[in-house]
N, C-alpha and C positions, 0 to 999 in steps of 0.2 A: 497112451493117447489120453487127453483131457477128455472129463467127460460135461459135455457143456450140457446137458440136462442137472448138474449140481445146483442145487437151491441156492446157494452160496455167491453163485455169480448173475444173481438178480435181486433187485430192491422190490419192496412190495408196492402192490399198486398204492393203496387207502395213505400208507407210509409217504409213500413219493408224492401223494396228492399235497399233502399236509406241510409236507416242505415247501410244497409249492405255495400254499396260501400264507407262509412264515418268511416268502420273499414278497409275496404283496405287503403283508404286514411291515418290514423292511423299510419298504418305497415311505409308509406312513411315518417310519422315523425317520429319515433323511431329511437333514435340516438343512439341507441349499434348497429344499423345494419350497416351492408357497404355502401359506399355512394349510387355506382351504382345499389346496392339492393334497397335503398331505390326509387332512381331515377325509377327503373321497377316498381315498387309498382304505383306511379304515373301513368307513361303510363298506367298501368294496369285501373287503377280509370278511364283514361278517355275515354280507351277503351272499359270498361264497360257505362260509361255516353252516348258515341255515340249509342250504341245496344239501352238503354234505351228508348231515345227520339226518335230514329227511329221505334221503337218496340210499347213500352209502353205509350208514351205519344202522340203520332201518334194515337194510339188507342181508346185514352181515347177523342181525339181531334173529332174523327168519330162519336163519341159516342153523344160526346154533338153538335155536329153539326146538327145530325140526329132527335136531343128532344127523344135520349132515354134518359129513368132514368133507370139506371139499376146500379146494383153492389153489393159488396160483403156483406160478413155476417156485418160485422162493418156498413155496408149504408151509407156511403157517396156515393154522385153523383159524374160522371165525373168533372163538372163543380168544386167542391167542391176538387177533388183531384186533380186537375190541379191549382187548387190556390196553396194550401198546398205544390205541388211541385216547383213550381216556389218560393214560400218564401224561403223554405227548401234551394235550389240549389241557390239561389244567395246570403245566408247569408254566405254559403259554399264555395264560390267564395273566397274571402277575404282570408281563410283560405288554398285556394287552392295555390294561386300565393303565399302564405308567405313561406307555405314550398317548393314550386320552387325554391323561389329566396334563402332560407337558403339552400338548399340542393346546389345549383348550385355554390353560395359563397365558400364555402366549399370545392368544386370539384375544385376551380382554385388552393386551394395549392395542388394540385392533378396532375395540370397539363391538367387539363381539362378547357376549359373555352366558354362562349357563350358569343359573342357579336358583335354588328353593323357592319356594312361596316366601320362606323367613328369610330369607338374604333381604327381601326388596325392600323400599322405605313404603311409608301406608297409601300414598299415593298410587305407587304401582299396583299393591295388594287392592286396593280400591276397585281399578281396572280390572285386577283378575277374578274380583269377586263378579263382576258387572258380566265376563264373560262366559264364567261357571252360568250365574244363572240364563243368561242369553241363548248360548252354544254349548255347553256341557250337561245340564241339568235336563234339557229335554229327552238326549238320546241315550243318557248312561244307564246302566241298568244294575242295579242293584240287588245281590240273589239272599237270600235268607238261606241257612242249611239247617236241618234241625229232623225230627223225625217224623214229618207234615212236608217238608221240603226238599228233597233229594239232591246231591248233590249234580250239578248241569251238564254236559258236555260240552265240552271245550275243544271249539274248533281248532285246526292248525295255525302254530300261530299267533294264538288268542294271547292277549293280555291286558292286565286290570291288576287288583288289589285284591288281598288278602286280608280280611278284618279281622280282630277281636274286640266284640262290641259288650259293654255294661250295662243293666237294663235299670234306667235312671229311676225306678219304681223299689228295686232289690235290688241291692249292691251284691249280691248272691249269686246271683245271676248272670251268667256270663255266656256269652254265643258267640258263635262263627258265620261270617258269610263274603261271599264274594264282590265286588264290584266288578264289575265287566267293562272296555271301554273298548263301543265299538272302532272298527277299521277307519270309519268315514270321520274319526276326531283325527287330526295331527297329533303326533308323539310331544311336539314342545308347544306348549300356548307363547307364542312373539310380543314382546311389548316393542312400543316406537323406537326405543330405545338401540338397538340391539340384542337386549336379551332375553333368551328363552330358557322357560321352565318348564322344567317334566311336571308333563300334564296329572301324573301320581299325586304330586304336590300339591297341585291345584285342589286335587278330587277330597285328599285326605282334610284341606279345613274344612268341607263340606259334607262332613259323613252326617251328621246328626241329621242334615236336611235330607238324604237318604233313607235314614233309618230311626224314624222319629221317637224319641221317648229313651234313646241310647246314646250312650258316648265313648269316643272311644278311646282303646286301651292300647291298642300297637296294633299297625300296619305293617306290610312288605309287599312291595309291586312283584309280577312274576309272570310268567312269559311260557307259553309250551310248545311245542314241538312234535308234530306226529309224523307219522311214516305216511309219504307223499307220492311212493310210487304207485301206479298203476297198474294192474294186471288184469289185463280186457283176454276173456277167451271169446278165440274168431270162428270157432268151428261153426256155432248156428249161429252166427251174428249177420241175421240179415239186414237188418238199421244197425250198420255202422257209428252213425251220428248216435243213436238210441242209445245204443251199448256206451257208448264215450261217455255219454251226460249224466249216465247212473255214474260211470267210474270218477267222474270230478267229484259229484256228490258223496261218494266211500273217500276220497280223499281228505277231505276237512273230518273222516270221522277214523282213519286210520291211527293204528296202535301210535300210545306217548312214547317218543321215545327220548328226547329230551325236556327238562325244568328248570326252568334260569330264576332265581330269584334275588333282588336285593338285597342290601345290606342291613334291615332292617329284620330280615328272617330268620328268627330266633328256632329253635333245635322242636317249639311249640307248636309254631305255625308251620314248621316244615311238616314236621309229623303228621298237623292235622292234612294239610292239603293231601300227601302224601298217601295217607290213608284211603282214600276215595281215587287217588290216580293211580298209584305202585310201580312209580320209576323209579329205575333200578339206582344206589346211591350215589355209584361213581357218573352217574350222569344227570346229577344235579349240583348246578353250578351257581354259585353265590358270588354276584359284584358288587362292589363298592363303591360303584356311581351304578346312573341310570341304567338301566336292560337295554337293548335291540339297538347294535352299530349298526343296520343298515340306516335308521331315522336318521341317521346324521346329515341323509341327504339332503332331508327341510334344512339344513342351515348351509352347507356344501350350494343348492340353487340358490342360495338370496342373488338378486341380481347386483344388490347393491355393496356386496361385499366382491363382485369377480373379480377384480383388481387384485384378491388374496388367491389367485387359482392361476395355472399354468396360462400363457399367453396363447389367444385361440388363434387357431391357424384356418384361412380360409381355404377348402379346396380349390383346385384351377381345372379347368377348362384346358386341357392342351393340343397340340396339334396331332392327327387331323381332326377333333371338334371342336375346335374355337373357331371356325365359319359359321354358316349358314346354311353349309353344303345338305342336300337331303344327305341322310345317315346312311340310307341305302345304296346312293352312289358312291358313298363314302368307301363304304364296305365291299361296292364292287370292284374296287380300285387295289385297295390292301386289307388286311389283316390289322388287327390293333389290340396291343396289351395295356390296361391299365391296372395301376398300383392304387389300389383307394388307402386310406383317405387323402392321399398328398393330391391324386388326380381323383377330379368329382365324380360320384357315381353318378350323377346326370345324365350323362350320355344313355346309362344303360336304360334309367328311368323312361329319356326321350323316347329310346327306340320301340318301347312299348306303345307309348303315346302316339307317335306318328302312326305305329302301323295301326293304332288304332280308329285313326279318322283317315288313312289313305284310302283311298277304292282300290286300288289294286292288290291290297290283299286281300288276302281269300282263309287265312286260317290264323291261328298262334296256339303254338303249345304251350306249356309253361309248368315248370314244378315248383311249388311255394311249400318252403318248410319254417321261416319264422319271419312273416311280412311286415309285423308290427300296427301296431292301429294308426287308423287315417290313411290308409297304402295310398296313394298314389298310382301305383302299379296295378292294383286290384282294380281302383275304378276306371283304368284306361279297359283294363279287359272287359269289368262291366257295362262300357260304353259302345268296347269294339262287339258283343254279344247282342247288343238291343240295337247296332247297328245290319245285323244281320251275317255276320261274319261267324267263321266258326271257330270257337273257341272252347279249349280243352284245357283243361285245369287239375295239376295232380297235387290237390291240398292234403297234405299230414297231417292227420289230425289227432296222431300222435306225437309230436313234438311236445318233449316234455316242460311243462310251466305255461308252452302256448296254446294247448289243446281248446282252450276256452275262447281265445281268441281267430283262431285259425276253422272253432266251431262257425260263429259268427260270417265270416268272409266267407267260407262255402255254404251254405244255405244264401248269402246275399248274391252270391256268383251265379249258384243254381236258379234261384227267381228271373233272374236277367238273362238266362236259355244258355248260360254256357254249360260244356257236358265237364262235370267235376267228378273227378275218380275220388275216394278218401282212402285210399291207402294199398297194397299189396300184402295181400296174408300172409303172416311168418314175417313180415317185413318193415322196416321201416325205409322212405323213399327220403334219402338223403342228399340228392344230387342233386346241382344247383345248373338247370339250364332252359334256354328257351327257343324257340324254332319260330320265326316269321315264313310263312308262303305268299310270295304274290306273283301276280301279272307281267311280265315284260315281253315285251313285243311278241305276244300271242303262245309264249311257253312259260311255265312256273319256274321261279326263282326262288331258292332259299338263303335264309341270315340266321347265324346262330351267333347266342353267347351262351358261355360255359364260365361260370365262376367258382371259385371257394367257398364263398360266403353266401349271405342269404339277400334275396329281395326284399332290403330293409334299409330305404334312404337313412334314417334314423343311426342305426348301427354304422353303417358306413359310412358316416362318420369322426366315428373313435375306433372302431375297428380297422384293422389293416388286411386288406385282401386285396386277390386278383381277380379283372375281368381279361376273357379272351374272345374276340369277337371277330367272325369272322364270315365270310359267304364263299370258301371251299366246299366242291361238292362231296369230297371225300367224307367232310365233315359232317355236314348237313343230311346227307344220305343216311349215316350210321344214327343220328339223333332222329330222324323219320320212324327206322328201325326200333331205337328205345323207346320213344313214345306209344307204338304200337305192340312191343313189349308190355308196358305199362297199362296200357288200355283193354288187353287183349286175354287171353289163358295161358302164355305160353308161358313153357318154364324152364327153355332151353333156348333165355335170349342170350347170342353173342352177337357182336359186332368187330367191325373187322380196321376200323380207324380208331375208334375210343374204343377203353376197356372198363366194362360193366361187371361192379360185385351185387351177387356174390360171387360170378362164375370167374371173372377172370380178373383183377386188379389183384390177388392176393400172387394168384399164379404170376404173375408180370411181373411186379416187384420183385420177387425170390430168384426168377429168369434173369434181370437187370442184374440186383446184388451176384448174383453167381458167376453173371459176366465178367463185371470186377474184379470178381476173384480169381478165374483164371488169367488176369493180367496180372497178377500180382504186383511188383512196388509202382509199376506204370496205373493200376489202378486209381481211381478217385469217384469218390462219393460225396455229395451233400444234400443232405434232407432236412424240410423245416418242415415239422409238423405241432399239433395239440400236445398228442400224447401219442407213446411207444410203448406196448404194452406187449403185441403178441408176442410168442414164443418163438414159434417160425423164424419171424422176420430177423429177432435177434440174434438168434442163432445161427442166421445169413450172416451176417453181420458180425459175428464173432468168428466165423471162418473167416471172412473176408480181411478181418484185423490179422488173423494168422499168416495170413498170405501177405501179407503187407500192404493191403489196401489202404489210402488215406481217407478218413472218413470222418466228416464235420459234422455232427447233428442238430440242428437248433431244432429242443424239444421246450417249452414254454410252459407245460403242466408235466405232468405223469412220465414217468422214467424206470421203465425198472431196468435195461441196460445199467451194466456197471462199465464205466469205462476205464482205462488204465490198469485193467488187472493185469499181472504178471504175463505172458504163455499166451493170453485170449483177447483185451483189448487195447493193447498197449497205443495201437493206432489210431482208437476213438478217442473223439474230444466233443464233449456234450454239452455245450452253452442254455442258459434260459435267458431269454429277454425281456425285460419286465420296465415298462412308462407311462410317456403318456396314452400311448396307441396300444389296443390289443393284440398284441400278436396274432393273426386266425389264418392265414395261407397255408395251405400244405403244398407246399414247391419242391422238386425234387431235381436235382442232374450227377448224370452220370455219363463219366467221363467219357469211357467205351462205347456207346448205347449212337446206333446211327441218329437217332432223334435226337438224346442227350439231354432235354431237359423235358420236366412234366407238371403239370398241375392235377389237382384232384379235390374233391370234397371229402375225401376219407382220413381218417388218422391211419398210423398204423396199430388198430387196434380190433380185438377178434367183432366186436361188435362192427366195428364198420365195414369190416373186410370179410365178415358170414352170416352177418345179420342185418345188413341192411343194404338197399339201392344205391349205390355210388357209381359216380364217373371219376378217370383218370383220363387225360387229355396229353396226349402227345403233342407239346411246343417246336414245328417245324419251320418256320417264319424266321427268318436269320436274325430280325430285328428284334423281336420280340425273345428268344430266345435269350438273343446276347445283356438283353435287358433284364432279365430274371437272373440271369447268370452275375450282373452285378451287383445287384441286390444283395442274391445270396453272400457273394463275399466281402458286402460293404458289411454286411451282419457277423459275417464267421469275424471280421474284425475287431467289432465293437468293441470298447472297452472303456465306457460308460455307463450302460444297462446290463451289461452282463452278469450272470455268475456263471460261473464254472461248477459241472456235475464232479465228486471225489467219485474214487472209487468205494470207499465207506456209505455210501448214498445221503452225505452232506453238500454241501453247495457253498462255493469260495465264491465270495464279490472279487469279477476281474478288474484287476489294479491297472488304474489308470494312467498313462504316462504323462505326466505335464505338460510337456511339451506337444505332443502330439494326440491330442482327447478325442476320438471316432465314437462319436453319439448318435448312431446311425439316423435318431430321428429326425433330429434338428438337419443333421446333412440331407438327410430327404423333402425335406422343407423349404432348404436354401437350393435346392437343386430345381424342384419345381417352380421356385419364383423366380429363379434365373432363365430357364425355359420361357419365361412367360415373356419376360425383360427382350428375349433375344429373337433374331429372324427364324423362320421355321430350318432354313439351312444351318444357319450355328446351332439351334435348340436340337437337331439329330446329333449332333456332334458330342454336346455334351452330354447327352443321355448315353452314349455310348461309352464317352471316358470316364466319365465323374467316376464308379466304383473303383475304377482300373488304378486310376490315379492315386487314391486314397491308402489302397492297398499296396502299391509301389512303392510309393513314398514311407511308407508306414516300414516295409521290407531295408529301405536304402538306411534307414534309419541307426 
């Protein structure tokens, strides 16, 4: 008998992440896309790269420092995946600046262009002197090192210049020191023109006026990186808020664990900085253009270059919210699933809004884990609280990168008398749902929505998620239930319509899969999730192959399933889908299962399934059901965005058929604007066939 606890038949996680930011990288070389599409794809890469090393490799850094040997089903040691990452990311290097510099190439018969202070003719240089002193020379900061001057702390993050300055008095004389250029300059100074120049360039003809009586000998711009995780202990943390706002402040001063420097830094300047920071070699990395692809964004927003970026897709309004109808009656009529961002997250926005100036509500719960600034959302609550209504707010204020944000909006919730939880000890409150209570003819009514995604008009729309909303009491009761969970001591919440981790979503799942598996080749699974990580679930899952389960995974980041192994998963098939939209639903059906389809806020991953609050929602609504169910197989189709998982834990782009191109986005595009086009009778109609159709057709073929 196989023994499916072998390391061998899983991919590591750090590994699979990395593959995964090497197909967004991908997307950045794809020359059918627009430039400026391709150019965000980029920033996107290294805006994931910074989380990464901050997050993951910070981690893995603790790990082996401490002589733990610890780690996942696959066994490698930290040590061992800290190798592999570093080979990984500097062989990727090379491949990174080639499509900068073609993508940027490219951009200048565009009228876009990036280059030096010395590229410019003296007119432009004129300007940028005008701006140094205007805008630059006020807030740059200039450090001296020397043995009166100590070398600085360098935020997370930070970056500036690296000097070697000549003391214009003794030519003998030679020193070091830093320029700093705070967060509040932009990375490129814009001339009218189109183009931008790394602000480096700017700074470097301006050193003398810096550092007077000096001149200088060579520069290299350079960029750091520290360990950005958090570790708040909850045991005497009576100020929640307290404890958080030390731990942002340890964050900007957490261990370096990455040093990115220019192409100008010579074996001199690295050593000196080096000296005074002591990151380790293999993770200091030298480019040959400018540092920090997230900045790419300043040129990626120009508004007047969008015509170089994918065509914007407006959301709609569909039926039943393209009335007038209150949303309440709306709700008491039917049940409604929406797909954002093709259908507008508005709706969900309204329902906040309304209940928050109806009189006959009486309450709103609400869990907020990443709302974004300017909510919307937040100030209807705010509105609905100084109205007198009561309002309950479970703000995360562990949410990692929003903590500072999400700090902000509970303190402004609490002033305005709503009651704001900040958190569940041992926990993080990951579940994305809300409860309205009102009034109707003399008894309380409830409206819930339950989604994927987070209360963040902003995100929703580039990200793709589910709303489910609806005013069953089955539903509505059990959400009473987790609120007062969440509110309350209790540590044996279950409920009995929705299924709440840690206690029971891990359990469920494994019950489903195992259903499957004793159906054996009648079985079928499809699951779209973030990431697939746990053990468990996998190894459901590779019985379930055994037995001849069919089973479709759209996994979009992290995979350590190997599928198509000999004996184990010969019947999984692992898609990523990677565009213009972020993949973020976790949708689940299965085939067997009376309910048959589900949504949730959880990945399948140990952290969400035993260490944090989640919901999984049982989709019983025939419509709504049958409408996830499309989806999922308009996507198991795809073969545009896709790549295919190996069993090597490499990644095949699915080859497209000429003839027949299933780009699930754009079909989901043209399917809502046909909807819009049509009566609400025909618009049921083709919500229903449009995936069936596609996949049919695709089969007859």
């Amino acid at each position: 008998m196989l023994n499916l606890k072998n390391p061998n038949l899983y991919n590591n996680r750090e590994l699979s992440w990395l593959q995964f930011n090497t197909r967004v990288l991908k997307q950045a070389q794809d020359e059918s896309l627009p430039l400026l599409e391709r150019l965000k794809f980029l920033a996107i890469y290294g805006t994931n790269l910074d989380e990464f090393y901050m997050i993951r490799v910070a981690g893995l850094k603790k790990l082996f420092a401490a002589g733990i040997i610890v780690s996942g089903a696959d066994k490698l040691t930290p040590l061992q995946q800290l190798r592999e990452i570093r080979t990984y990311l500097h062989q990727e290097q090379q491949v990174v600046e080639h499509c900068r510099t073609a993508i940027l190439k490219k951009l200048e018969d565009e009228g876009v262009s990036v280059k030096s202070y010395d590229e410019v003719n003296n007119q432009d240089k004129s300007k940028l002197n005008q701006f140094f002193n205007e805008n630059i020379y006020p807030v740059i900061i200039p450090i001296a090192i020397d043995s009166t001057h100590p070398f600085p702390h360098l935020n997370n993050l930070s970056f500036g210049l690296i000097v070697k300055l000549q003391d214009l008095d003794d030519e003998s004389v030679e020193r070091f020191g830093l320029i700093r250029v705070p967060r509040v300059l932009e990375r490129f100074v814009q001339l009218e023109n189109g183009t931008y120049i790394p602000i480096e360039s700017v700074v470097a003809q301006h050193v003398q006026d810096l550092f007077p009586g000096f001149t200088l000998l060579k520069y290299a711009a350079f960029r750091v990186t520290r360990n950005a995780d958090i570790a708040i202990e909850e045991e005497e943390a009576d100020d929640f808020m307290e404890i958080l706002e030390e731990g942002l402040k340890l964050r900007r001063k957490g261990e370096m664990v990455r040093l990115e420097v220019g192409s100008n830094a010579d074996d001199e300047i690295i050593n000196f900085f080096n000296r005074h920071t002591n990151v380790y070699k293999d993770d200091i990395y030298k480019f040959h253009t400018y540092l920090n692809l997230s900045s790419l964004w300043q040129i990626v927003s120009n508004k007047n270059f969008a015509h170089l970026l994918a065509a914007p897709f407006k959301p709609k309004n569909l039926p039943p919210f393209d009335t007038s109808e209150n949303i309440f009656t709306t709700l008491e009529k039917q049940d409604v699933l929406m797909y954002h961002p093709y259908e507008s997250f508005e709706p969900v926005v309204k329902f906040i809004q309304v209940a928050s100036k109806d009189p006959d509500v009486v309450s709103i719960k609400m869990t907020l884990y990443r709302s974004g600034t300017n909510s919307p959302i937040v100030k209807a609550l705010m509105e609905a609280s100084e109205s007198g209504k009561q309002v309950t707010v479970m703000v995360e204020l562990k949410a990692r990168f929003d903590e500072e944000n999400n700090l902000i909006w509970a303190k402004a919730l609490e002033k305005s008398g709503a009651h704001v939880i900040y958190g569940i000890k041992g926990f993080k409150v990951h579940a994305k749902a809300t409860l309205v209570t009102r009034r109707k003819n003399g008894k309380l009514k409830q409206y819930a929505h339950l989604g994927t995604g987070n209360y963040n008009p902003s995100t929703a729309k580039i990200y793709t998620d589910m709303s489910y909303m609806t005013s069953k009491d089955e539903i509505t009761n059990d959400l009473t239930r987790f609120f007062h969970f969440l509110t309350g001591f209790s540590k044996k919440g279950k409920l009995n319509e929705l299924y709440m981790a840690p206690s029971q979503i891990k359990p469920k799942i494994l019950s489903l899969i195992h259903n499957e598996t004793r159906q054996g080749e009648n079985g079928q699974i499809i699951a779209k999730v973030n990431s697939l990580v746990d053990e468990d679930v996998i190894r459901a899952l590779y019985k379930a192959s055994q037995a001849g389960v069919k089973i479709d995974l759209i996994v979009r980041g992290i995979c350590c399933l190997k599928p198509g192994v000999e004996g184990v998963s010969e019947n999984i098939r692992v898609i990523s889908i990677l565009g213009k939209y972020l993949e973020h639903p976790r949708t689940f059906y299965f085939k067997n299962d009376a309910a048959g389809v589900y949504i949730s806020s959880a990945d399948w991953m140990p952290r969400n399934l035993v260490r944090r609050i989640e919901l999984l929602t049982a989709i019983k609504d025939e419509t709504a059901k049958d409408k996830i169910l499309q989806i999922l197989n308009l996507q198991c189709a795809d073969n545009a965005l896709s790549h295919e998982l190996q069993s090597d834990g490499s990644y095949i782009k699915v080859k497209s058929d000429e003839e027949y191109i299933i780009h699930n986005h754009r079909h989901l595009e043209g399917y809502v604007n046909n909807i819009v086009k049509a009566s609400k009778k025909e618009s049921t109609n083709y919500t229903a066939n449009l995936a069936t159709k596609i996949f049919t057709d695709r089969e007859e073929e």
